[in-house]
Structures are given as structure tokens and as C-alpha cells.
DOROVEX-646973 format. One record per residue (C-alpha): y negated, z, x. Coordinates in Angstrom, 1 decimal, padded with zeros to 4 digits. Each point is the difference from the previous one (the first is absolute). Last residue first. Layout:
BEGIN
{atom {Y, Z, X}};
...
This chain:
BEGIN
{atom {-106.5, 097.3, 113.9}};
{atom {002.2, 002.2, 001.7}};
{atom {-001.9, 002.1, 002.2}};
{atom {001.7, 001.5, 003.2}};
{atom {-000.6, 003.2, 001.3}};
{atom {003.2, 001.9, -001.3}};
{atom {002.3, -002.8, 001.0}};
{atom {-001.9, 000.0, 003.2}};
{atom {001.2, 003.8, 000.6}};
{atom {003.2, -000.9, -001.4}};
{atom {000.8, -002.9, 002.4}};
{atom {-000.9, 002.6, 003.2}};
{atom {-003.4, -000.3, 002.2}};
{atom {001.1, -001.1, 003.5}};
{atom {000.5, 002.8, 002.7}};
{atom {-001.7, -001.3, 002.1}};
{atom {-002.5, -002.4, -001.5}};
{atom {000.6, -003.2, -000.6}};
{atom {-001.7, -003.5, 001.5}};
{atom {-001.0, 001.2, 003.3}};
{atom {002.2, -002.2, 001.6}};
{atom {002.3, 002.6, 001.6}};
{atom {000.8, 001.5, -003.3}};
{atom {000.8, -003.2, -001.0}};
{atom {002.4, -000.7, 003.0}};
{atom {001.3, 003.6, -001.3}};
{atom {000.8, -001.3, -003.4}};
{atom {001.7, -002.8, 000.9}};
{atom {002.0, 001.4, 003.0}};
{atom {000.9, 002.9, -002.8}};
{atom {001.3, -002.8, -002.3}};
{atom {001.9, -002.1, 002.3}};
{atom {001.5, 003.7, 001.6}};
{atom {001.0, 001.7, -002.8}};
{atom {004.3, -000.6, -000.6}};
{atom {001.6, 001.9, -002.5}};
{atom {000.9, 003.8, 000.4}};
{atom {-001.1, 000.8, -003.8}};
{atom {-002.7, 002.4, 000.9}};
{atom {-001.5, -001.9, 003.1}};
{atom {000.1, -003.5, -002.4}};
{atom {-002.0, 002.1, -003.1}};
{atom {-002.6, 000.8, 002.8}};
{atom {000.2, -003.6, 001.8}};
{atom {-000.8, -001.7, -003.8}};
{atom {-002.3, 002.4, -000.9}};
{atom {-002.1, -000.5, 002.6}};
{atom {000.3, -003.8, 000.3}};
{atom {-001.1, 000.5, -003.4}};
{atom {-003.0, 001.8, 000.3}};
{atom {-001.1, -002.4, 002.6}};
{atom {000.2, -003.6, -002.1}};
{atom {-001.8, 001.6, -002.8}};
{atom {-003.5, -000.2, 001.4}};
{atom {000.5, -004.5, 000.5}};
{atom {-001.4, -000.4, 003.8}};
{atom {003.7, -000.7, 001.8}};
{atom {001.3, -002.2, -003.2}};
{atom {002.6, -002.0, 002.1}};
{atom {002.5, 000.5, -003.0}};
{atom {-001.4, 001.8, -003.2}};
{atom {002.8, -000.7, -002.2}};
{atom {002.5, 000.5, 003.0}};
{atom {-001.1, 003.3, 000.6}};
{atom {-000.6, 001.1, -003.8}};
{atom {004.0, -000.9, -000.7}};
{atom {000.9, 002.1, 002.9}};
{atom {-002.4, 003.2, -001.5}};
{atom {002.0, -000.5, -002.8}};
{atom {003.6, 000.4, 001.5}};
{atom {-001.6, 002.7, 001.9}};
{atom {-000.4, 002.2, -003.3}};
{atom {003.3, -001.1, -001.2}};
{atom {001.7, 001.2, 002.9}};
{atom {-002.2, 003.4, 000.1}};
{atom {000.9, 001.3, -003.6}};
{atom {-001.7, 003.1, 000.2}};
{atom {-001.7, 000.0, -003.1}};
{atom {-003.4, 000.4, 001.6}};
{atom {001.4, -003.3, 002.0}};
{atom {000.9, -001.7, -003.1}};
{atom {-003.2, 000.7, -001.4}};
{atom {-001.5, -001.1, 003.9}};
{atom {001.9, -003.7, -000.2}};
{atom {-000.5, -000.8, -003.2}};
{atom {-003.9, 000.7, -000.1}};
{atom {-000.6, -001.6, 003.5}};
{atom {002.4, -003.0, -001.7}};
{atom {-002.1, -000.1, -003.3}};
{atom {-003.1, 000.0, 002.6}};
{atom {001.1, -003.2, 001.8}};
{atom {001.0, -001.8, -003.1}};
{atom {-003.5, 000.5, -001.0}};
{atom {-001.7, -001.2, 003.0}};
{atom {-000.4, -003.1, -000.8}};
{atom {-001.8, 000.2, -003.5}};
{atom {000.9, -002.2, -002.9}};
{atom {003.6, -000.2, 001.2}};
{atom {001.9, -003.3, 000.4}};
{atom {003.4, 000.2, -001.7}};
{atom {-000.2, 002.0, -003.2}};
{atom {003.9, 000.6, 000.0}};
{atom {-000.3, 002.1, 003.8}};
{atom {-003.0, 001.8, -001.4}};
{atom {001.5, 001.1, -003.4}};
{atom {002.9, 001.5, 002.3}};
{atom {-002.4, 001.5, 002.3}};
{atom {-002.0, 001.6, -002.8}};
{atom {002.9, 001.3, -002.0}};
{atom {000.9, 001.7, 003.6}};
{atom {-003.1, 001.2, 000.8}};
{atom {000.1, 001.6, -003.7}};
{atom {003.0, 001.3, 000.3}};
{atom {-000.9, 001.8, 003.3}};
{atom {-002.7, 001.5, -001.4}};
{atom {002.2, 002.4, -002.4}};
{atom {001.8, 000.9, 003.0}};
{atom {-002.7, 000.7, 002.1}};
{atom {-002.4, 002.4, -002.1}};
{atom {-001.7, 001.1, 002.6}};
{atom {-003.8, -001.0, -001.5}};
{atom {-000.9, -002.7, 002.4}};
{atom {003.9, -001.3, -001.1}};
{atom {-001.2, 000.2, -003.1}};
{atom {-003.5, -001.7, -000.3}};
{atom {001.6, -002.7, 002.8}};
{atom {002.7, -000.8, -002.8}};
{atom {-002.1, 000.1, -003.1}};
{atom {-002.8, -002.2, 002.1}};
{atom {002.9, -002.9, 000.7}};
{atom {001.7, 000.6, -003.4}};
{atom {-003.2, -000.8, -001.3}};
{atom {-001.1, -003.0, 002.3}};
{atom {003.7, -002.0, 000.3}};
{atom {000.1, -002.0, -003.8}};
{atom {-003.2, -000.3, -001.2}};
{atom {-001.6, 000.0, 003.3}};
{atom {002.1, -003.1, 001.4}};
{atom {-001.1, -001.9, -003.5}};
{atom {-003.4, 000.8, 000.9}};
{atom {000.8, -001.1, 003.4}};
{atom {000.7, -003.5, -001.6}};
{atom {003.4, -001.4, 001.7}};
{atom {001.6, -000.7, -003.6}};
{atom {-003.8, -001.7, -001.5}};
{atom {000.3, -002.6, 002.6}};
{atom {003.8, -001.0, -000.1}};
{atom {-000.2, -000.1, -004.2}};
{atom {003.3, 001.5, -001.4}};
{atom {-000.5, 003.5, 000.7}};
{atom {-003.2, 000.1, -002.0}};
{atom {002.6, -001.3, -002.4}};
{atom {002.4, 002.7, 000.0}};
{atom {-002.5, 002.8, 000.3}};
{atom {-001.5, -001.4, -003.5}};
{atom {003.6, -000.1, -001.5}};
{atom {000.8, 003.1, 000.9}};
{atom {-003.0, 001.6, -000.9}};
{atom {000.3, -002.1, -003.6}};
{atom {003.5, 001.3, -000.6}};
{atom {-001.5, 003.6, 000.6}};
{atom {-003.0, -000.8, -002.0}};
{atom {002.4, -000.7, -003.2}};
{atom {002.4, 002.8, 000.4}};
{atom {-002.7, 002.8, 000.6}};
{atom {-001.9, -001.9, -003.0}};
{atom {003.2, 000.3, -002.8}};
{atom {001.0, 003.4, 001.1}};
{atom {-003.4, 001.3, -000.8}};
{atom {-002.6, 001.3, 002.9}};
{atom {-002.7, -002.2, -000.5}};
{atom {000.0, -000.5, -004.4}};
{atom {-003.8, -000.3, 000.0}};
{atom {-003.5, -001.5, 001.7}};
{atom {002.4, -002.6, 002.3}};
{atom {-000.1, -001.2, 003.5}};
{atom {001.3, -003.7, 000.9}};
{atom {003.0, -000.3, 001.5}};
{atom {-000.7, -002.8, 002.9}};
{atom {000.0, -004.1, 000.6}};
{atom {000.2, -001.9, 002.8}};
{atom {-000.9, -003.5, -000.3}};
{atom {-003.5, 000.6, 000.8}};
{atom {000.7, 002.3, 003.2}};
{atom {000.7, -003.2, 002.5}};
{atom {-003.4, -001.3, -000.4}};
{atom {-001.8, 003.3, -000.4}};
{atom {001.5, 001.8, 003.4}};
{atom {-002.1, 002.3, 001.5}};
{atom {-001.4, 001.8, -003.7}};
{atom {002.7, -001.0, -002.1}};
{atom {002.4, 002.1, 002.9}};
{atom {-002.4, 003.0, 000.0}};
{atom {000.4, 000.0, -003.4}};
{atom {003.7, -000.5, -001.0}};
{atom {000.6, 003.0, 002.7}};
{atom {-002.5, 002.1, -002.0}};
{atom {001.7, -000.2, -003.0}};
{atom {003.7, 000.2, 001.6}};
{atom {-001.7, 003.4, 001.2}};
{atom {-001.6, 000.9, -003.0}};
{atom {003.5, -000.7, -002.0}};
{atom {001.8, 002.8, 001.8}};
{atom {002.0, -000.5, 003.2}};
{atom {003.3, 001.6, 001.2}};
{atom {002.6, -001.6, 002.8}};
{atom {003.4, -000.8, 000.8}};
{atom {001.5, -001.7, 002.8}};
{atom {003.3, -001.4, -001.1}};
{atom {003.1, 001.3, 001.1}};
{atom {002.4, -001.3, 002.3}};
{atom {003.3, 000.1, -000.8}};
{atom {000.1, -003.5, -000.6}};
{atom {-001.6, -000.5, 003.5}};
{atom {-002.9, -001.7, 000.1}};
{atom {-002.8, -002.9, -001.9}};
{atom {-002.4, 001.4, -001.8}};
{atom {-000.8, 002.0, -003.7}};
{atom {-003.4, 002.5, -000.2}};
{atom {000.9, 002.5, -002.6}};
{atom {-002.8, 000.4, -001.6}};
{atom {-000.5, 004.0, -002.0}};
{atom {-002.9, 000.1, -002.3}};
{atom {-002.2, 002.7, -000.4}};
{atom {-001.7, 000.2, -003.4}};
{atom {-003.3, 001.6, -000.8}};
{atom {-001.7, 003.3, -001.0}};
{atom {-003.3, 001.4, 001.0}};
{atom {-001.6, 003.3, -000.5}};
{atom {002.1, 001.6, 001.2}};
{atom {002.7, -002.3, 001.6}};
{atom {002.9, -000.5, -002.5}};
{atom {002.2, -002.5, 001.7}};
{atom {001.8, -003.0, -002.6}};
{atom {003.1, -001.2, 001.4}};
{atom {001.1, -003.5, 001.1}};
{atom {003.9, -000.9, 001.5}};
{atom {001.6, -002.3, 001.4}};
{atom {-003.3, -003.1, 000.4}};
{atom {002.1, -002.8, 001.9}};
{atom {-001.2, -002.2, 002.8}};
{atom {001.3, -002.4, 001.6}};
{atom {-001.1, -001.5, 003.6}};
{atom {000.1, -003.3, 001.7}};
{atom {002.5, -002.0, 001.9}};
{atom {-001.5, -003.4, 000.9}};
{atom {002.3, -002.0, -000.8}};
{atom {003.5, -000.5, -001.0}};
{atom {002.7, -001.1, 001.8}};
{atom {000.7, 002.6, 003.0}};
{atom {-001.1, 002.5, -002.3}};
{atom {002.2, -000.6, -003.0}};
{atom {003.1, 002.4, 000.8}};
{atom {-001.7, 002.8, 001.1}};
{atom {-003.1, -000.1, -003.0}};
{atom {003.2, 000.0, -002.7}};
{atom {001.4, 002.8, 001.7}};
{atom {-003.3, 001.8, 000.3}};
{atom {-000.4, -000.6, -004.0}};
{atom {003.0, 001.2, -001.0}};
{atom {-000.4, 003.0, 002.5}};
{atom {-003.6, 001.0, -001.5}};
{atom {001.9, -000.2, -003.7}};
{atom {002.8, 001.8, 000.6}};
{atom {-002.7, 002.8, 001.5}};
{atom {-002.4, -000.4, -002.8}};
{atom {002.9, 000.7, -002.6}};
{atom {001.4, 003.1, 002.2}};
{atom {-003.3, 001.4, 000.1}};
{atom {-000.9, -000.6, -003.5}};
{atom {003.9, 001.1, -001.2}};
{atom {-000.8, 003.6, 001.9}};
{atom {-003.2, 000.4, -001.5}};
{atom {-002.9, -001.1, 002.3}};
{atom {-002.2, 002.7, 001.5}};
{atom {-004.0, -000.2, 000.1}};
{atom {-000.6, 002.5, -002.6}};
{atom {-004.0, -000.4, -000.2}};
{atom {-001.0, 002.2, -002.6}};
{atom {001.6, 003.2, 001.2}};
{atom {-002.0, -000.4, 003.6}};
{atom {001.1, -002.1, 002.9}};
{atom {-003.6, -002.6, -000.3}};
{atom {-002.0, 002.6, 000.9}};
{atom {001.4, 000.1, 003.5}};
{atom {-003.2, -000.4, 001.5}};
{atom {-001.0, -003.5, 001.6}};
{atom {-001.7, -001.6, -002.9}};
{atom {000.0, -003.7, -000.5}};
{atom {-003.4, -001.6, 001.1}};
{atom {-003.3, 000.6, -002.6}};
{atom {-000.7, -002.8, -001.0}};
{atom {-002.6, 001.2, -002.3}};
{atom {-000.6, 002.9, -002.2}};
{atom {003.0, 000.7, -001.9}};
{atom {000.2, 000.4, -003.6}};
{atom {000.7, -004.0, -000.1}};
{atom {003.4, 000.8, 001.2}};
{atom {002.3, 000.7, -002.1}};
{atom {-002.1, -001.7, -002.5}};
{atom {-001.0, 002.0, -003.2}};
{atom {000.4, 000.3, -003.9}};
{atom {003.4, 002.1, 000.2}};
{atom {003.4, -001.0, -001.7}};
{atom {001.5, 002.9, -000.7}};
{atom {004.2, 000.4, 001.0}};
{atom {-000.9, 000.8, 003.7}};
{atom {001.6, -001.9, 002.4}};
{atom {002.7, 000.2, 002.7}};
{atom {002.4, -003.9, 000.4}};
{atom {003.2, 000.8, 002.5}};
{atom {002.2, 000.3, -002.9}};
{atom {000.0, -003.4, -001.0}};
{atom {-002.0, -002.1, 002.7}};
{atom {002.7, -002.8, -000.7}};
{atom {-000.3, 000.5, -003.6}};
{atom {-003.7, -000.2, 000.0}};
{atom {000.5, -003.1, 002.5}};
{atom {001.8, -001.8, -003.2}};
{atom {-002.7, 001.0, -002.4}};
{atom {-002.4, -001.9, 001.9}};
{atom {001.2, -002.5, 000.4}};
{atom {001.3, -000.4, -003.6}};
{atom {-003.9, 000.5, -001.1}};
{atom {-001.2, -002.5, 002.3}};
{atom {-002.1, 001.5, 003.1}};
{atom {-003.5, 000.9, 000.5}};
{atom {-001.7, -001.9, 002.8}};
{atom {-002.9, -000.8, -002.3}};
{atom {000.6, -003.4, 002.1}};
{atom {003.5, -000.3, -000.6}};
{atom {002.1, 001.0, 002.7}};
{atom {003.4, -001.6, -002.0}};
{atom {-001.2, -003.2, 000.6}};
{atom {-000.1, 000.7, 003.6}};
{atom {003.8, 000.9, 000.1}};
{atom {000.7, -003.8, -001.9}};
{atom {-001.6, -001.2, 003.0}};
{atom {-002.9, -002.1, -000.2}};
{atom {-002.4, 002.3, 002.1}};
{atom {002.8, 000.1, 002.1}};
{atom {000.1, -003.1, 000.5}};
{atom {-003.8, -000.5, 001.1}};
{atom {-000.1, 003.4, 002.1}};
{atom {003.2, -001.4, 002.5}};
{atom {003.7, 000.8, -001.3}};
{atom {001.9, 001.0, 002.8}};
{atom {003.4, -000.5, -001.1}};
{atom {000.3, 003.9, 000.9}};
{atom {-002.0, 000.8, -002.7}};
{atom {001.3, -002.4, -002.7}};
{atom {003.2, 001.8, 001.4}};
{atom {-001.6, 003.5, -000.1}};
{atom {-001.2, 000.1, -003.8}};
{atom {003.7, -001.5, -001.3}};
{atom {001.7, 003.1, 002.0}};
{atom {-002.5, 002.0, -002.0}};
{atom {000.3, -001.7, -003.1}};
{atom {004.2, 000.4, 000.7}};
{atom {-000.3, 003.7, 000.9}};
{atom {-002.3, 000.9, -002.9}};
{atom {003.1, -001.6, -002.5}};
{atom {002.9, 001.6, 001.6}};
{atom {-002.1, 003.6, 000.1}};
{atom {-000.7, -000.7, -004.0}};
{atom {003.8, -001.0, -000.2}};
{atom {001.1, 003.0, 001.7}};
{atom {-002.1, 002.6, -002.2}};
{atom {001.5, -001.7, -003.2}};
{atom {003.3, 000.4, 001.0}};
């Protein structure tokens, strides 16, 4: 009984959270809003705030019973971008929700799609929500910090579920900077958690800084100039992005392919992407992971999304590889080549390819993602 009334209770603040949203609340109202005044500028929460997300990250919350005199992440050196291994998979970090979490955060993603259905032709605009479900602490010899889990909320299907992703405080850290730095005017009014000497990786501070992340995100979100910022792009698409291409470089297709996918999906509810080419290369990484795993319709079903993306395009270095792919998945499902092979030949013919092209994987491997 208890469990369903704190679920009842975050579903109606978060329901409240996306209609003042949705209204379209510019900077100076929101500023005003009763959901600013709880983003104080210490940007630590109230005590009953915070004790009500520790219930909601119940069982999801790792940390060590000793409170330890350092930052999580002060013992790095620099901005270091977030790591590409797999250090993140290890005892410390269980990433699973329990079965009532995932269940809970499901009820609670369709709630809040149903809701977004029925008000979009009446409210706007439509703008993300985010939720922090889950935050572990990572032992990483000789450092130690906490992961957090965002679940990044849009507009879809009700059984469609949100893009998730993992950041640790540096990264919101360094995110708040590069914004303050391009953007002062806009950036005053936002506030962020700020770092503590003690008590990091208690129950009490995961809950707090995970309401704050949520709330920071949600209001950078809220101001049109700061929601298009390529920094903000980065945040959200450029690890998954290098994870993906690191992996599928490596073989490891299936594991890849979720992350093209996570990025695709976070593309799609970002709207305009920092760097043009980026939806192009998540569809050259979809389309040859499902090709390695030989699903050939879904593999040309990507390629067709990258032809009409990139249109008249003759010069762009992509445009080639997948004609190429699209006639050679075509040949081996019996479906109709000859637009594409025209296309490709007439480029042949032009001098602007060479014969044979390169393939998406080799320029997947070449390319830089910065």
C-alpha cells in the first residue's frame, strides 16, 4: 500500500512537471514557477524531497556504508570524457532494476505517454522529461563515483520505452560549464548541485543530486537556445555514439547495435543534431550490425532512411557506400535494384566514387567522432 501511494504520488509531480512543460512556460515564468523554487540555488533539495526520491530509488541506490572525505570526482584529473570500456558492468555497478522498479518505471513511462498523446494537439511545444531510475556507486581503482541512470521521457507509443542513459556527476559538471561559458545570459538562472568535501556516496546525496540532474536537464530544456546547444547534443548522443562505433570496430555487433539504437532514438527526441552527419553514421552503424547479424530487411530499411536524408547529395562521401549496400541487401532479398544501382553507377561514371565504393563499416572505422 505504501509502495503504490509513493508511485501515485511521483506520477502526479511528474505529470504536474510536464503540463507546466507542455504550457510552454518561457525562462521568466519558469523562473517563478513553483518547480523553480524547488531548484534552490545550492541546488540541494528540501529534506521531504528528498526523502521521497530515496524511496523512489529504493532498491536501485549502491553505496558504501562509510562516508569518505573525497569528491567522486575530484580525484580525476580533468575533463576527462566518459570512458568507453566496459568498466562501468562490474560488481559495483549493478545496473538491473528489481522486478517492482521495472514494472513501476514502466506504469509510470506509459502514464506519462498517455497523458503527452492526449495533450499534444493543445499544448505546446512538446519537450522532454527526465527521470534519474536508478544511481550506483562504481569502484574504479583508484577512483570511485556514482553512475546515474536518466531515463530520457518523449512523446511515443505507450509501449515504447524510454531511451535510457548513464552519466556521472563530472559529466553533468562539465556540461554546466561549457554551457556558462557560451551562454552567460541565459545560464544565470540556472542553477547546479554543488560538490561537497564529505557524505558523497550516502543515500541522502545520490537522492538529492538526482532530483537536482533532473531538474537541471529539465530547465536547460525549457530555454529554446540553451535546448539546441551542441553541448547539450554531446551530452546526450556523443558517448553512446563512440561506445557504439568502439564496438561494432571491435565485432561485437549485438552489443553495438543497442547503442545505435539508444542513439537514434535520443536523436529523433533531440530534434536538430549538433553535427549533421550524425544521424547519418547511427544509420551506417544500424544498418551493417544488423547486416553482421544477418538481418538483411532491417539493414536496407536503414540504408532507405540514409537515401532520403541525404537526397541530391552527389559529393557527400557517404552517399556511395550506401547505394552499395542498399543494391547488395536488394540482390539478396529479390527486391527491386535498379534506382539505386543507376545512382551509383552514374557516380562511378562521374569520377566521384571509386569502383567498388569503400563499404559503411570501413568509414565507420575511419571516422572521428568529435
Amino acid at each position: 500500500m505504501h509502495r503504490g501511494t509513493q508511485e501515485g504520488a511521483m506520477a502526479s509531480r511528474l505529470l504536474h512537471r510536464l503540463r507546466h512543460a507542455l504550457a510552454g512556460d518561457g525562462p521568466g515564468e519558469a523562473a517563478a514557477s513553483p518547480e523553480a523554487e524547488q531548484f534552490p540555488e545550492s541546488s540541494e533539495l528540501e529534506d521531504d524531497d528528498a526523502e521521497g526520491l530515496s524511496s523512489r530509488l529504493s532498491g536501485t541506490l549502491s553505496f558504501t556504508s562509510d562516508d569518505e572525505d573525497e569528491d567522486e570526482d575530484d580525484a580525476e584529473a580533468g575533463p576527462d570524457p566518459l570512458p568507453l570500456g566496459d568498466g562501468t558492468s562490474g560488481e559495483d555497478a549493478e545496473r538491473s532494476l528489481p522486478p517492482d522498479g521495472q514494472r513501476g518505471s514502466q506504469l509510470l513511462a506509459r502514464q506519462l505517454q498517455d497523458f503527452w498523446k492526449k495533450s499534444r494537439n493543445t499544448l505546446t511545444p512538446q519537450r522532454l522529461l527526465f527521470e534519474v531510475t536508478s544511481a550506483n556507486v562504481v569502484k574504479d581503482p583508484p577512483s570511485k563515483y556514482v553512475l546515474y541512470t536518466l531515463a530520457v521521457i518523449g512523446p511515443g507509443p505507450p509501449d515504447c520505452q524510454p531511451a535510457q542513459i548513464s552519466r556521472r556527476y563530472s559529466d553533468f559538471e562539465r556540461l554546466h560549464r561549457n554551457l556558462q561559458r557560451q551562454f552567460r545570459g541565459p545560464m544565470a538562472a540556472i542553477s547546479f548541485p554543488r560538490k561537497r568535501l564529505r557524505r558523497n556516496f550516502t543515500a541522502e546525496t545520490i537522492a538529492r543530486r538526482s532530483r537536482a540532474f533532473e531538474q537541471f536537464l529539465g530547465h536547460l530544456q525549457a530555454v529554446p537556445e540553451l535546448r539546441h546547444a551542441p553541448d547539450l547534443q554531446d551530452f546526450f548522443v556523443l558517448p553512446e555514439l563512440r561506445r557504439a562505433q568502439s564496438l561494432t570496430c571491435t565485432g561485437l555487433y549485438r552489443e553495438a547495435l543497442a547503442l545505435w539504437a539508444t542513439a537514434w532514438q535520443l536523436q529523433a527526441q533531440l530534434g536538430t543534431p549538433s553535427g549533421p552527419d550524425r544521424p547519418l553514421l547511427t544509420l551506417a552503424g544500424l544498418a551493417v550490425c544488423h547486416q553482421e547479424l544477418e538481418d538483411p530487411g532491417e539493414a536496407r530499411a536503414c540504408c532507405e532512411k540514409a537515401l532520403q536524408l541525404l537526397g541530391d547529395k552527389s559529393l557527400h562521401p557517404l552517399l556511395a557506400p550506401f547505394l552499395e549496400a542498399h543494391v547488395r541487401l536488394s540482390w539478396r532479398l529479390g527486391l527491386d535494384k535498379r534506382q539505386s544501382e543507376a545512382r551509383l553507377q552514374a557516380l562511378q561514371e562521374a569520377g566521384l566514387t571509386p569502383t567498388p565504393p569503400p563499404s559503411l563499416k570501413e568509414l565507420l572505422i575511419k571516422e572521428v567522432l568529435d
